[in-house]
C-alpha positions in Angstrom: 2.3 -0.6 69.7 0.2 2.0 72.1 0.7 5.8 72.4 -0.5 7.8 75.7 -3.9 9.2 75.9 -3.2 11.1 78.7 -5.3 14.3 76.6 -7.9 12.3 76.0 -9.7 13.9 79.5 -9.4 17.4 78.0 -6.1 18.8 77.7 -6.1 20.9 74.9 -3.0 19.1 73.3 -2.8 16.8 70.6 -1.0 13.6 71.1 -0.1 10.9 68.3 -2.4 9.0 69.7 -5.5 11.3 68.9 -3.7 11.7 65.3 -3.8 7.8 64.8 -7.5 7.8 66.1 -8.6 10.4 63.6 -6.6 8.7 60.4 -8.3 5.3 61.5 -12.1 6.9 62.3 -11.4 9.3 58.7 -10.4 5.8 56.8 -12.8 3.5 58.0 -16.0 5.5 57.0 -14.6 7.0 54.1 -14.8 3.1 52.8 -17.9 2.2 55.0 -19.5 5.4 52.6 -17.5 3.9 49.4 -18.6 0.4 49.9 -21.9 1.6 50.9 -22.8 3.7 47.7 -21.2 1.6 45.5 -24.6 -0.2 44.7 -26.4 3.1 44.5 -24.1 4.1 41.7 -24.6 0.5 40.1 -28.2 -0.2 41.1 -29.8 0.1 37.2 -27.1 -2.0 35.0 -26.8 -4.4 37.4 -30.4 -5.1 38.4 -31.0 -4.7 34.7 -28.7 -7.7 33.9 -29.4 -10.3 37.1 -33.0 -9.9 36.0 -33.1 -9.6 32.3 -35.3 -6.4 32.0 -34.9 -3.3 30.9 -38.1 -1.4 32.5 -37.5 1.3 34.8 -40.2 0.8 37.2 -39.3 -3.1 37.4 -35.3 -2.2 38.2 -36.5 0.3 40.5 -38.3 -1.7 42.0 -35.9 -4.6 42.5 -32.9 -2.3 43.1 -35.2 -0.6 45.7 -35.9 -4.4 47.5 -32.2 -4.7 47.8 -30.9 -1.4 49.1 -34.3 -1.8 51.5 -32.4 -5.0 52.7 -28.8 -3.6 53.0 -30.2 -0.7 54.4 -32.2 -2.9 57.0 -29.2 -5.0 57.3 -27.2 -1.8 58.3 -29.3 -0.6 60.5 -29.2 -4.1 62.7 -25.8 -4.3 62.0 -25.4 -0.9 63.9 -27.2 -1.8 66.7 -25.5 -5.1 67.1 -22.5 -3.4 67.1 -22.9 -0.8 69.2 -23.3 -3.2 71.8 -20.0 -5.1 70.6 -18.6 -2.1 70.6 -19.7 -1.0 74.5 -18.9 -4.5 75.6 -15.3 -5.4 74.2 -13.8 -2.1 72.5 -14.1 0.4 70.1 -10.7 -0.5 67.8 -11.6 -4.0 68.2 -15.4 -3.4 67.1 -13.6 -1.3 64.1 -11.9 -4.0 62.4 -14.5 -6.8 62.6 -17.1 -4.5 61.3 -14.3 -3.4 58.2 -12.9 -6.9 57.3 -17.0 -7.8 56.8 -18.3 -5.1 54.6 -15.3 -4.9 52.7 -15.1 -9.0 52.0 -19.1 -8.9 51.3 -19.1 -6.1 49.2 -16.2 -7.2 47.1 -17.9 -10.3 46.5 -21.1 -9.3 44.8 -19.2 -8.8 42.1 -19.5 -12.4 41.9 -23.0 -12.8 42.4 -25.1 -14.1 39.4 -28.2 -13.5 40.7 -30.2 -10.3 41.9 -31.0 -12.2 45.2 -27.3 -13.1 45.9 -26.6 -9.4 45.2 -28.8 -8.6 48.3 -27.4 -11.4 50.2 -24.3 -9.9 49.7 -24.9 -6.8 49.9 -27.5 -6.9 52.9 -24.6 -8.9 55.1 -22.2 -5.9 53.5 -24.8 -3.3 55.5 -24.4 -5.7 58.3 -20.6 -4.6 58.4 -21.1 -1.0 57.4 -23.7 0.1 60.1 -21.5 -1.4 62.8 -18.6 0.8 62.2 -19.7 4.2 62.2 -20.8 3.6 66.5 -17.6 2.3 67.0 -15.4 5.0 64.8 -17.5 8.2 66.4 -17.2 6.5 69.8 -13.4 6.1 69.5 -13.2 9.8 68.6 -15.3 11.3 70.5 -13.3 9.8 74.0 -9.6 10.7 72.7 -10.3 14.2 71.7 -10.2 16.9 74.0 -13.2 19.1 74.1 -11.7 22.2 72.7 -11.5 20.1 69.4 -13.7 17.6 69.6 -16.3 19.2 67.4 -13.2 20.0 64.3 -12.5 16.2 64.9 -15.7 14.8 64.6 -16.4 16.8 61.3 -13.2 15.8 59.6 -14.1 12.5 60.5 -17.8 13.1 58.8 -15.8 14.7 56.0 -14.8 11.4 55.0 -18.3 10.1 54.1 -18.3 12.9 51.1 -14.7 11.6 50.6 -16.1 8.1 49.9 -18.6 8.6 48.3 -16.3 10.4 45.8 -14.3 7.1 45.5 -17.6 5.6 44.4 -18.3 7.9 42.0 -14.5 7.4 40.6 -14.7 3.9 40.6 -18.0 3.5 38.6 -16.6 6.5 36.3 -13.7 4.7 35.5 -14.6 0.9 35.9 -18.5 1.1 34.9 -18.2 1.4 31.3 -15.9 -2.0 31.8 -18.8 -3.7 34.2 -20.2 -3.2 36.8 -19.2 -6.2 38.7 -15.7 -4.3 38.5 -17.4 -1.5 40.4 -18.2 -3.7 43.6 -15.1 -6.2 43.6 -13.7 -2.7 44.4 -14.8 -2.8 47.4 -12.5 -5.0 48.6 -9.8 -2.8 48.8 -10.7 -1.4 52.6 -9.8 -4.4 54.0 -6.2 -2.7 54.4 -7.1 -0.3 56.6 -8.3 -3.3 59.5 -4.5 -3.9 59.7 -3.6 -0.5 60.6 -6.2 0.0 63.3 -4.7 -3.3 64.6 -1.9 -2.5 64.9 -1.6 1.1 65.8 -4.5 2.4 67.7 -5.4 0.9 71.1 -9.0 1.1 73.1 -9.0 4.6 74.8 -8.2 5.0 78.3 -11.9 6.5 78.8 -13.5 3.5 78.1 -11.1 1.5 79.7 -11.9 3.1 82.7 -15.3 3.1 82.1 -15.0 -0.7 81.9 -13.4 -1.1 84.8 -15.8 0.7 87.0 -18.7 -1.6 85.6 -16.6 -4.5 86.4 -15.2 -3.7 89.8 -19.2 -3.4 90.8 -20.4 -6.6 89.2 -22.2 -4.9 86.8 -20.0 -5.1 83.3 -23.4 -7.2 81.8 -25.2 -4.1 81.8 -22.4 -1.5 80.4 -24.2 -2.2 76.9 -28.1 -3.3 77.3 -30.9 -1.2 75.5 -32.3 -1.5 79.2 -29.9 1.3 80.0 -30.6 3.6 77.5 -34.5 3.8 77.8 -33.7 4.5 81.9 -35.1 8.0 82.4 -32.2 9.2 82.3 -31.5 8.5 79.2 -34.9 8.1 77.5 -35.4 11.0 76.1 -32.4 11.7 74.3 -32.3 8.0 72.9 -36.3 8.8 71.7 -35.0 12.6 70.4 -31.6 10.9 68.6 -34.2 8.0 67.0 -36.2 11.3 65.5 -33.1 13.7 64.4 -31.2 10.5 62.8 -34.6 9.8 61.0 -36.1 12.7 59.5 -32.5 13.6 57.7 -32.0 9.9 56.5 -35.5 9.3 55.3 -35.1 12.9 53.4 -31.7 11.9 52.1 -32.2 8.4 51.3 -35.5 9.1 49.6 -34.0 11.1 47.1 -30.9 9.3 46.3 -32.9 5.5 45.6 -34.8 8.0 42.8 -32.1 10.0 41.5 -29.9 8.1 39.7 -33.1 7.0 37.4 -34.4 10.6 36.9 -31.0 11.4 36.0 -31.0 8.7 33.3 -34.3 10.2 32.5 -32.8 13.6 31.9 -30.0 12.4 29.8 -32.5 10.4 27.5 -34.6 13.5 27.4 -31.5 15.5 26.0 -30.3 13.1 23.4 -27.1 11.4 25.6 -26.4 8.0 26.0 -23.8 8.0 28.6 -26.4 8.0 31.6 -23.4 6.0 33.7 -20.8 9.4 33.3 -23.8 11.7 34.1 -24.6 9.9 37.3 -21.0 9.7 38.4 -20.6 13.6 37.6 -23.8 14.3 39.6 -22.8 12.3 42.8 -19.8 13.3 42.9 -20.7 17.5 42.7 -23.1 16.4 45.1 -19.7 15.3 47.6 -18.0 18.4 46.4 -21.0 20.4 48.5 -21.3 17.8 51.1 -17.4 18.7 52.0 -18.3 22.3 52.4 -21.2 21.7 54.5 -18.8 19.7 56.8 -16.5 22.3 57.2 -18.7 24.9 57.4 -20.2 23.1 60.5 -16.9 23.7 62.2 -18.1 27.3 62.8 -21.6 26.8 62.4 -22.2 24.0 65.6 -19.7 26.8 67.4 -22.0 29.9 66.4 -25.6 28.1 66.8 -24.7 25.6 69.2 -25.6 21.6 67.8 -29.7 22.4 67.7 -29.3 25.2 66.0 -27.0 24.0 63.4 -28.9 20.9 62.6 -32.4 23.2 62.9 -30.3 25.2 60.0 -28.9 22.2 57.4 -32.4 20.3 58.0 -34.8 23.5 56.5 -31.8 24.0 53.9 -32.0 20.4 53.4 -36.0 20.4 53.0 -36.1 23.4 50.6 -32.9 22.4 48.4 -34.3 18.7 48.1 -38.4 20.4 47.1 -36.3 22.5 44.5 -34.1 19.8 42.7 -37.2 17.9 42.2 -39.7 19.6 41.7 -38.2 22.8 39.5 -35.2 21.6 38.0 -35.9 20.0 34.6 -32.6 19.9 32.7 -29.4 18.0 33.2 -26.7 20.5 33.2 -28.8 22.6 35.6 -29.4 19.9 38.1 -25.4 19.1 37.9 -24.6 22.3 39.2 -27.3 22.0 41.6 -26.2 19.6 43.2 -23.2 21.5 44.9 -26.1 23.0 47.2 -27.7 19.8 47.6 -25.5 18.2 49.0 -24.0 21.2 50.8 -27.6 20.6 53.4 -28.6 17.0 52.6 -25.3 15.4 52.9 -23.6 17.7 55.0 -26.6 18.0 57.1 -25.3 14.3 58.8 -22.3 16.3 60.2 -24.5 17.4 62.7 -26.0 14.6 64.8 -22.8 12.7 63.8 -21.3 15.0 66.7 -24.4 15.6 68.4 -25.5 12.0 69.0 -21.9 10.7 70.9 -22.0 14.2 73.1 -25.8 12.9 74.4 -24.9 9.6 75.7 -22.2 8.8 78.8 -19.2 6.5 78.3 -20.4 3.3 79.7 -23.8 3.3 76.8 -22.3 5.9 74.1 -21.9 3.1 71.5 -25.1 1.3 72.5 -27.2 4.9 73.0 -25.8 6.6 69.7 -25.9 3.2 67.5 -29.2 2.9 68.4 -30.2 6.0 67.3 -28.3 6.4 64.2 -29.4 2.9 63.2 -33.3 2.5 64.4 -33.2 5.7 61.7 -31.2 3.4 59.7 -33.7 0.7 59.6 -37.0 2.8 59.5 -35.3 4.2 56.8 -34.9 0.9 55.0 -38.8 1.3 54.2 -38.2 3.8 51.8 -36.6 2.0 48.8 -38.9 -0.7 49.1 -41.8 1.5 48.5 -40.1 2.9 45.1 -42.7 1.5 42.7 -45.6 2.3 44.9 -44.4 5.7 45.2 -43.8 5.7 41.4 -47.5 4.9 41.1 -48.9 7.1 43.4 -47.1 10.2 42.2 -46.7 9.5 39.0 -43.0 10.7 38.3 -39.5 10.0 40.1 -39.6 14.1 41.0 -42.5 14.5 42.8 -41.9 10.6 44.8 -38.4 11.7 45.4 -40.0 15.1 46.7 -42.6 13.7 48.8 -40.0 12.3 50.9 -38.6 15.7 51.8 -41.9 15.6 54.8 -39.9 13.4 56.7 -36.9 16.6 57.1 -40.2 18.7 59.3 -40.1 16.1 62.0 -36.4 17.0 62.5 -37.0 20.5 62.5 -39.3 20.3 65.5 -37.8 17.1 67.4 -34.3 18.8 68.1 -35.5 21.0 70.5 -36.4 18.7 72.8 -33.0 17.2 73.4 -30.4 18.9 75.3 -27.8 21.6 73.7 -24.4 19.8 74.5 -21.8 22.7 72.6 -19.3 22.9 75.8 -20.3 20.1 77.8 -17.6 17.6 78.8 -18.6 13.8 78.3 -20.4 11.9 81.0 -18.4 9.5 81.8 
């Protein structure tokens, strides 16, 4: 079944079509961010029981190593499937990348052993990096310009929305286990069959793809040769740079946070560290989905460097503050409604700034590479939990040294290209 996608070249209309496009892009990471935080939520009781110990600088430690490798594992699989992606669809590229990290992740419920968790969960990030290319891609060529920007952040809306799902699921099947928290996971599987089904490639990439192959050249639509030409060099070195200083920034704090949060709540008398993390993360989405919106307007106002120059210093300065003044529980809860109002929401703005850089024939390729070099640079960061730990001395002021990471951002956007009102390069 196929629906026109004659708007898809800027007529300000909206067809079925672009509808379909935005359910399937607004379903497929809202469980790429479920099944990817899934493990975040359930990194200390189930590290704590594959290993048998009960010290929070060992399970940081070892929970670190694994989210280092899904995290790694992400990042490849982005880049991998960015090319995919480039070379053979983005619909197609969609459902591969869904069926695998919703089987993997699903199955470490199962494992019985903390390095089957990160063989599961590592080919899981395998999965999970691939779709976001493919997804952002999709959208970015069916929507007209006039709404491309409200698209792209509805779509970005549903990271907050799965990460919310997380937080549901581990509130409500945590206490059971949390091998009942993962197998979870499994449940996205269902939304492959509607992509299948009901959303074709778009008709700009089909073109696109014909043009390569009518001159001989459809090897090279996808090759990282293409995207370090000097045409394109710069942006691909400027997207590496934006992508990295917010995911270093973000991810930095969240391996920490749920242990300082357990910290907090043994500090205060509770025992119920599992409802208090769940509470936290999901406040945290409850900012994250204003930010979104609020990037409708603000990538309008400021243009897309001025918005992300905006959510990265608000990100810096709400990040030094939750760590490094906030040292009660109820206080960080509410908190973290303007945390993740910058740090979370701040990824709404090279989510539509990095498919807007790149032209048709590379924009998988170019924007997957970006998004997921950061991805696996990124990956560094949980591994170095326990030396962090031992260099600072607390989870606050590790968690808070990360926060350098969001001043490379703050300089590196203004050497790409401002892209508000630009029509995609085909």
């Amino acid at each position: 079944m196929s629906f026109t996608t004659a708007a898809a070249a800027g007529s300000p209309s909206i067809t079925r079509y672009q509808w379909l496009t935005l359910v399937s892009a607004f379903l497929g990471w809202a469980f790429d961010s479920m099944d990817l935080n899934l493990f975040t939520l359930v990194m200390v009781p189930s590290v704590a029981e594959l290993t048998g110990t009960r010290d929070p600088g060992a399970i940081a430690h070892m929970g670190g190593l694994i989210l280092a490798i899904k995290l790694l594992c992400w990042g490849i699989g982005g880049i991998f499937f960015g090319v995919i992606a480039d070379r053979f669809g983005r619909a197609r590229t969609m459902i591969i990348t869904i069926i695998i990290y919703a089987t993997f992740t699903g199955l470490s419920g199962l494992a019985q052993s903390w390095t089957q968790l990160a063989v599961l969960q590592g080919i899981a990030g395998f999965g999970i990096g691939g779709e976001w290319a493919a997804g952002a891609a999709l959208l970015a060529e069916t929507w007209p310009e006039k709404h491309r920007a409200r698209a792209m952040q509805v779509m970005q809306m549903a990271f907050a929305v799965g990460f919310f799902f997380a937080a549901l699921a581990n509130l409500m099947l945590g206490p059971i286990s949390w091998r009942w928290v993962l197998a979870a996971g499994a449940l996205p599987a269902v939304v492959s069959l509607i992509i299948r089904h009901y959303v074709p490639e778009p008709e700009r990439w089909r073109q696109a793809r014909a043009r390569e192959e009518a001159r001989g050249d459809a090897g090279a639509m996808a090759t990282f040769k293409a995207i370090f030409a000097p045409d394109l060099r710069r942006k691909t070195i400027v997207g590496v740079l934006v992508s990295s200083a917010m995911m270093i920034g973000c991810w930095g704090g969240l391996a920490l946070l749920p242990n300082w949060i357990n910290q907090l709540v043994r500090a205060s008398g509770g025992a119920n560290g599992v409802q208090a993390v769940s509470y936290a993360f999901m406040l945290m989405m409850v900012g994250a989905l204003a930010g979104y919106v609020s990037l409708i307007w603000f990538t309008e106002w400021l243009g897309r460097r001025g918005a992300y120059f905006l959510f990265c210093l608000g990100a810096l300065a709400s990040s030094l503050y939750l760590f490094m003044a906030i040292t009660d529980l109820n206080t960080l809860l509410w908190f973290m409604l303007v945390y993740g109002f910058f740090v979370i929401g701040g990824f709404g703005t090279f989510a539509l700034y990095l498919p807007e850089l790149f032209p048709t024939r590379v924009r998988a390729t170019g924007q997957g590479f970006a998004w997921n070099a950061a991805r696996c640079i990124t990956a560094a960061g949980p591994l170095l939990v326990g030396t962090m730990l031992a260099t600072f001395g607390s989870f606050p002021a590790a968690a808070a040294a990360t926060t350098a990471a969001y001043l490379v951002g703050l300089v590196a956007i203004w050497f790409g290209p401002e892209t508000k009102g630009q029509p995609l390069e085909d």
